[in-house]
N, C-alpha and C positions, 0 to 999 in steps of 0.2 A: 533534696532541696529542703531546704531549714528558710521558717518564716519567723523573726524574733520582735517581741513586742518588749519595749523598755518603759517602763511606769513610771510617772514624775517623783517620785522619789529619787530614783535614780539621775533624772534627768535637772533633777534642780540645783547641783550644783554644778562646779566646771572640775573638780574632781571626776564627780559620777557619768557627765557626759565622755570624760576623755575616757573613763575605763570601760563604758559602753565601746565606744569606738574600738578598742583593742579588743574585746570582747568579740563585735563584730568581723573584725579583720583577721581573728584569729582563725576561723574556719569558711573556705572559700566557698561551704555549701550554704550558705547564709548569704539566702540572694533581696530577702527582699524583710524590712526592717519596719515598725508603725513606733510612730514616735509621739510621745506622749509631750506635754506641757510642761513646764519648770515647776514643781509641784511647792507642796508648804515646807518651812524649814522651821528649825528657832529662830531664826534673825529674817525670815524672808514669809511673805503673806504666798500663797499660792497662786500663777498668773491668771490661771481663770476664775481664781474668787478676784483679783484687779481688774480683768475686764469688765464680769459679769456688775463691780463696783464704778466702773468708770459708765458701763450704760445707764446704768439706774442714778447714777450723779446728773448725768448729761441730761436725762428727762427731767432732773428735776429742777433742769435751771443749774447745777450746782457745778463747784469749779471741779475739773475731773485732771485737770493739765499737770496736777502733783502722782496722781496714780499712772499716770502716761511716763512720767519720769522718770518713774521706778521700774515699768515693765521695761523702759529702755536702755536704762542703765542695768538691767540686771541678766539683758541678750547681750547688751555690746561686751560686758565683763567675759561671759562664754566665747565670741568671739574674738576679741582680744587674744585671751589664753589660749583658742586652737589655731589662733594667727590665720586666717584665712578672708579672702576678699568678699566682704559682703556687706550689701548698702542697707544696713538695717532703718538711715533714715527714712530711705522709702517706703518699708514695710510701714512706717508710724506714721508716715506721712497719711498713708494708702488708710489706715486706721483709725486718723481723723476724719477725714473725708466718708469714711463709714457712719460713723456716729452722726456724722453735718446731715449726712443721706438719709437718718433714721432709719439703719438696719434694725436688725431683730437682735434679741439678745443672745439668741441661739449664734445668732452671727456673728455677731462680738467675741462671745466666748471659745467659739470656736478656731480661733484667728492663735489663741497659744499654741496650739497643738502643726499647725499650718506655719506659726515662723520659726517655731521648734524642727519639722521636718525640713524644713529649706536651711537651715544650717546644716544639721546634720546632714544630708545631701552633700550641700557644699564641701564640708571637712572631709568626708569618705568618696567624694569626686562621683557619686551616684546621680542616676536621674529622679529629680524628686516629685511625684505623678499625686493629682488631689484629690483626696477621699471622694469629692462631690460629684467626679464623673465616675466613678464606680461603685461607692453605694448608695441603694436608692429605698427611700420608703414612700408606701401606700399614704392614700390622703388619711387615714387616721391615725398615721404614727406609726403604722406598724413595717416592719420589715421586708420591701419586694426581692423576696428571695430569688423567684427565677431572675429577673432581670439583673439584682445584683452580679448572681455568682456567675450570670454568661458575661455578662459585659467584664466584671475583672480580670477572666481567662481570657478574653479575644486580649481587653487591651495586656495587660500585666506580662503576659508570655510573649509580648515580642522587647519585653524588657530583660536586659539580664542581670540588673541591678536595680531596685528602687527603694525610694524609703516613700514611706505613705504616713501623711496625717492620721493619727485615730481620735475614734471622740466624737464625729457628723459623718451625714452624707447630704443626700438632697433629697427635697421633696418632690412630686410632680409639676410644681412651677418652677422648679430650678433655686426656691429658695434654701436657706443651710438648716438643719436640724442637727440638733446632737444627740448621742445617745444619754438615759440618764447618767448622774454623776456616778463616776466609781464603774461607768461600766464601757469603758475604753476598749477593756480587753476582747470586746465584739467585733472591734472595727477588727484585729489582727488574726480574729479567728474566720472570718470573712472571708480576709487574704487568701489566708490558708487552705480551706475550703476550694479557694475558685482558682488557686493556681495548682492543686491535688499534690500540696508539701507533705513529702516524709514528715515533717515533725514541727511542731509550733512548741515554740520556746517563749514562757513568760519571765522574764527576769524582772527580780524585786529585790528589796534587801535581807530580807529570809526566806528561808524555805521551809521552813520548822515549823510542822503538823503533828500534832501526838497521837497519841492512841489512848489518851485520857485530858484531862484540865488538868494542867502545872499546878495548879490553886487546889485540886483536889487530893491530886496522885503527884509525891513526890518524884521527879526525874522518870517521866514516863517514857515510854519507848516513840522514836521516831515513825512514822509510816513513809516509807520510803517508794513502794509500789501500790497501787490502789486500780481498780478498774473505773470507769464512769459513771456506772451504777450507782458504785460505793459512794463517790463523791458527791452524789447526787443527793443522796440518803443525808450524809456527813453534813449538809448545805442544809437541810430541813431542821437537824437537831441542834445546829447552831456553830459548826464549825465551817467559817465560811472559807472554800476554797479558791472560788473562783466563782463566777456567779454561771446559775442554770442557766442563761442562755447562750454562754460562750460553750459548756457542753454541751450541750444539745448539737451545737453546729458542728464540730467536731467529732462527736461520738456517732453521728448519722453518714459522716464524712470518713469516719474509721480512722483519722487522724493522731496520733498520741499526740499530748501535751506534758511539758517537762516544765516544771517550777523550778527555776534556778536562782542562785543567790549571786550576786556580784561581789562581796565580799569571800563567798568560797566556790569558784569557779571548779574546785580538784574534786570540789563534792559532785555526787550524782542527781543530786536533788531527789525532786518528786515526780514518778512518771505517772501520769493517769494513761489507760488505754482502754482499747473494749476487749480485752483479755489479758489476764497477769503473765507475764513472759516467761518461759517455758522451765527457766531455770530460779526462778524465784520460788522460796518455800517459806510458809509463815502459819501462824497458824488462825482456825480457820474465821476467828471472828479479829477484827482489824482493830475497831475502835471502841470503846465505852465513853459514852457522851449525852448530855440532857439538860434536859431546861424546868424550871422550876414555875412556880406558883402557878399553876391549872383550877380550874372547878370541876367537878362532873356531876351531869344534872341525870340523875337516876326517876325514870316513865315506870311505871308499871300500870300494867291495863288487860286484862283476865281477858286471852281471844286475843290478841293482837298480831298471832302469826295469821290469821284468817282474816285480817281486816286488810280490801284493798284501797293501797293509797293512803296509809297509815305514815308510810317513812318519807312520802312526798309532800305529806302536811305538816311532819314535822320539820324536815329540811326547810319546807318552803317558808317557815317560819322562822328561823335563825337566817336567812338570807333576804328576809324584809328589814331586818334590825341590824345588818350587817355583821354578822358574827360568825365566822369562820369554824365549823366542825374539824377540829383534830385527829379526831378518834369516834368509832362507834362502835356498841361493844351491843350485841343485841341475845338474848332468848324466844322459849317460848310466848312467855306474858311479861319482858321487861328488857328496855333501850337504855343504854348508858350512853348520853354525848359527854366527851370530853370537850372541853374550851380554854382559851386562856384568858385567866381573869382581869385583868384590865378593858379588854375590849366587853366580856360580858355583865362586868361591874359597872360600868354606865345605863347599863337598860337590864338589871338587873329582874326588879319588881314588875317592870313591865311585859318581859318576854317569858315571866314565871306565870304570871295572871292570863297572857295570851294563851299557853301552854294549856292550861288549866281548861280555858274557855274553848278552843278548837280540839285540842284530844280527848278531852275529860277522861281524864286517868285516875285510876283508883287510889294511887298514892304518886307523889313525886316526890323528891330527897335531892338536898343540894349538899354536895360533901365539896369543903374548902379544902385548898393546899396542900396540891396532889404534887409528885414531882414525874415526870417521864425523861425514862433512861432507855437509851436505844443502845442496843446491842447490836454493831454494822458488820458483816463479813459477806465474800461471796460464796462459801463452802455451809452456811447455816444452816439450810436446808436439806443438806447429807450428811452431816453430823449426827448420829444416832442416837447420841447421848447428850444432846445439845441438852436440853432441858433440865434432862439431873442435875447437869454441873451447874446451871446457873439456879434452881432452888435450892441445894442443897451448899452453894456458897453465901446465899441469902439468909439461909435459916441460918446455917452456923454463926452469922453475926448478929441473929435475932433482931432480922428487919423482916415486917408483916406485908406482905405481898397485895396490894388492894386490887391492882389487873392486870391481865395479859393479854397483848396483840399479836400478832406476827403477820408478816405483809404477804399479801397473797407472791409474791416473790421470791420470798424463804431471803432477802439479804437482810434481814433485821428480827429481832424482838425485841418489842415495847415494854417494860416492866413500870407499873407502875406504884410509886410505893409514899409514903407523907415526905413532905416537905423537910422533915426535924431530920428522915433516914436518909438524907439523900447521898450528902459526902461518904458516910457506911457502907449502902449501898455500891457506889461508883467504885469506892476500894477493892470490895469484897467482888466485884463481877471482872473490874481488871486483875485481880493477883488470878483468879479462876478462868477467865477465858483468854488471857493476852500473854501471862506471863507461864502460865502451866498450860494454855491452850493447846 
């Protein structure tokens, strides 16, 4: 059983919808589909940035009846071209009378993804069933997983076909919520989850994940297998896959996930899984990837492995000011936080002076414009000679090594090196660990 999630990209025009449809119909185990909203084009605004623009017109008094005309000529156009019976005036009718009603804007915006399923249904002759009776979150927004994933199985499996809205569920008064933008692909991995699918399929119009930055590393190698872990890692240093909470559901579910491309359906894409498949061989670190401009605020305090409640006055002081620890790199008498500087350049002087006043440390050091490279594989910590290769392709390109982390995990090493070395760096760790790896 194959649960496939199709992204507004795909679904925004009448091209993309119709090659979804053949996509879908091409394999009979592809029972049940989450259909996303007519997304942004060049020539066309995206329908949930229309609605979410039609509700905040309509509060403000303001004429919204020309954004209403667009979302409707730009559904009739898809119907039309799949030639199929369906009364989209009612849908807009039904959508007036939302706004007249003062829904929520969650509600509003959720109504693309909802007349987007109800076609698609219609064209592929499916029963079309609504996000809001099966997924459900807590009063604070969060996710009722039990209730979710038993109510999707009871209802969903006496379905042998359905397509499902993504994008909302319901709250406990039965009103709409959505998930945030961009993170649709929760609602299809839900599905998946609570109807126990062989395989969740995201289709988009790429699939092309490197094993370095195009911008750094000329024509870098594809990753074509990856575990969850990895992607997990990959999603920290800045390559985003897919967001952490669609693996999370999935990878606790033992579900695979396949990134597929609509333009190259012969390709195999991207499998993520919780183990590499049996016949894939690569070597053992996957990606080289990082992100730039860091600070790291260097404590030293003679005795401070004996002070208790040392590392909970300093945490609890970057968490008064809002400032996210990265990295901490610790000895006997001296703490290294790494941070990124943006967020600790605002309360720079402030959390330097607070520093000073609750640890009184015998020295502090602030070193600017650090870069952090992560080194992702799942084989890194049985590699025996991990290490050589990667200082010993550092030194050769005479870049100065300022840290090292490695995750109690063993899927990563952190390198950390200046800002100036960085693209050197990233060269010099891919031709050593990905290309001769």
């Amino acid at each position: 059983m194959i649960v496939s999630k199709f992204g507004g990209s795909i679904m925004a025009d009448v091209q993309g919808v119709k090659r979804a449809i053949e996509i879908i119909n091409s394999d009979p185990e592809r029972r049940y589909v989450i259909a996303s909203a007519p997304g942004q084009t060049s020539n066309y605004t995206g329908i949930t940035d229309l609605l979410f623009m039609c509700h905040a017109s309509f509060n403000n008094r303001e004429d919204y009846n020309e954004m209403l005309d667009r979302i409707s000529k730009r559904y009739q156009k898809t119907i039309d071209s799949l030639e199929i019976n369906f009364d989209l005036q009612a849908e807009i009718l039904n959508l007036r009378k939302d706004l007249l009603l003062g829904q929520s804007p969650d509600y509003i915006g959720s109504r693309g993804e909802y007349i987007m399923g109800k076609i698609l249904a219609a064209s592929l002759g499916w029963d079309f069933f609504d996000a809001s009776e099966i997924i459900f979150f807590n009063s604070d927004g969060t996710l009722n997983e039990d209730k979710t994933f038993r109510t999707a199985h009871e209802k969903l499996k006496k379905l042998e076909h359905a397509v499902i809205p993504g994008f909302y569920g319901s709250m406990p008064d039965g009103s709409i919520k959505t998930f945030s933008r961009g993170d649709g692909d929760s609602s299809g991995a839900i599905v998946a989850r609570a109807v126990k699918a062989d395989l969740f399929e995201k289709w988009s119009d790429t699939t092309k994940i490197y094993s370095a930055d195009p911008a750094v590393v000329p024509e870098p190698k594809l990753i074509r297998n990856i575990t969850y872990t990895e992607a997990i890692e990959l999603n920290y240093v800045g390559i985003n896959i897919i967001k952490d909470s669609v693996l999370f559901i999935l990878r606790d579910a033992e579900i695979p996930l396949k990134i597929c491309s609509v333009h190259d359906t012969e390709n195999h894409g991207m499998l993520i899984s919780s183990k590499l498949p049996e016949h894939v061989f690569r070597s053992v670190a996957v990606c080289i990837a990082g992100r730039r401009n860091f600070n790291v605020i260097h404590i030293e305090k003679y005795g401070l492995n004996k002070i208790y409640g040392f590392g909970e006055k300093l945490f609890g002081l970057f968490a008064k000011y809002h400032v996210a620890c990265e990295h901490c790199l610790s000895g006997i008498y001296k703490m290294s936080i790494v941070v990124k500087t943006p967020m600790f350049d605002l309360q720079r002087n402030e959390i330097l002076n607070e520093i000073k006043r609750v640890i009184e440390p015998d020295s502090i050091m602030l070193e600017k414009n650090l870069s952090l490279i992560a080194i992702i594989g799942q084989g890194m910590g049985i590699e025996k000679r991990m290490f050589e290769k990667v200082f010993v392709a550092l030194a050769n390109a005479g870049i100065k090594v300022r840290m090292v982390d490695q995750g109690s995990d063993a899927l990563n090493i952190i390198i950390g090196v200046y800002d100036e070395d960085y693209h050197s760096a990233v060269k010099a760790l891919y031709e050593a660990m990905i290309l001769k790896g």
